[in-house]
Structure formats: structure tokens, C-alpha cells
N, C-alpha and C positions, 0 to 999 in steps of 0.2 A: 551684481554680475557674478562675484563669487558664488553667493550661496547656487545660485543655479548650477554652476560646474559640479561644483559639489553632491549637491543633488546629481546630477547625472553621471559619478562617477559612483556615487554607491549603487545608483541603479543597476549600471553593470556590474557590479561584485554581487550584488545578489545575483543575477542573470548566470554569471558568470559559477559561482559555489554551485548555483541550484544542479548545473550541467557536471558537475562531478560528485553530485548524490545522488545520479542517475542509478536504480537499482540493475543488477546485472547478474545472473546466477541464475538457477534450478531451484523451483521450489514446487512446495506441497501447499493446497490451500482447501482446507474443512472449515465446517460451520456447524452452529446448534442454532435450531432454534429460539424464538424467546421465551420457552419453558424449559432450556437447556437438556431437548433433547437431540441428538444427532439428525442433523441432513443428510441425505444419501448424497452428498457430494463430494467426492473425492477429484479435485482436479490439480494439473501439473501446468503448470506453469511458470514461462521463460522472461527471467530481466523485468520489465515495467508491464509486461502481460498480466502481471499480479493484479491488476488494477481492473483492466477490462475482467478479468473474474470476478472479482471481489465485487462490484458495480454488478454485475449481470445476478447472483446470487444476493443481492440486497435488493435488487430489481423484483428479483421474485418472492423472497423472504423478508421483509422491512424491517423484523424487529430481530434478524438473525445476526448473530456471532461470529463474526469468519477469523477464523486461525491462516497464518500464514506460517510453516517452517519453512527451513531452506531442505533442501531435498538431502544433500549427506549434513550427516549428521543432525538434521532436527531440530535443530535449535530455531526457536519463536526467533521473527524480523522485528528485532527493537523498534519502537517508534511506531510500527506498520500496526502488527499484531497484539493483541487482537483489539480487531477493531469491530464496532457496535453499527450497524446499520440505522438509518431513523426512518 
């Protein structure tokens, strides 16, 4: 009986962290192809929007590079960027 509380009290702390990793900001999102050369895509994109781009752009390019910076200042989304499309 314990272990099961248990079990369901970590389930919510993940639940619960995942909701305050929620990304939130401006950002910039490019890609290379898989011969590392530039996609013509230059797209902006708001908070967890990153996602639906970044999917839409691997949609179309499978073995492409998508870069994510934040919009001021530029700096690469640790953890996000860059990520490898399969």
C-alpha cells in the first residue's frame, strides 16, 4: 500500500516540474540540411511554438539540423538546440 502512494506521489512531481519547464519566450528557429547546408527557413517563434516548428521542418527535412536561439540576445535553448531530426 505504501509503495503505491509513493509511486503516485512521484508521479505528480514529475507532472508537476514538467509544468514549470514549460518553455516561454521569443525565439529564432534555422536549420541545415544533412549536408550542412542552410534551409531557407528563417522562422519566429513564441513559448512551446518551438515545437510545432521544429516538427514541421523535420516533417519536411528528415535529416535536418534545427537551431533554436532565443530572439534577444541569441543564445542556442540548452537541452532544445540543436537538435537532429531522424
Amino acid at each position: 500500500m505504501v509503495r503505491w502512494h509513493c509511486r503516485v506521489l512521484l508521479v505528480w512531481a514529475v507532472v508537476l516540474l514538467a509544468g514549470c519547464l514549460t518553455m516561454s519566450g521569443n525565439y529564432v528557429v534555422t536549420a541545415v540540411d544533412g549536408q550542412g547546408s542552410p534551409l531557407n527557413v528563417v522562422s519566429h517563434a513564441q513559448g512551446s511554438g518551438i515545437y510545432s516548428v521544429r516538427n514541421a521542418i523535420c516533417a519536411a527535412q528528415p535529416k535536418a539540423v534545427v537551431t533554436i536561439r532565443e530572439r534577444e540576445g541569441g543564445k542556442e535553448v540548452a537541452g532544445e538546440s540543436p537538435y537532429r531530426c531522424n
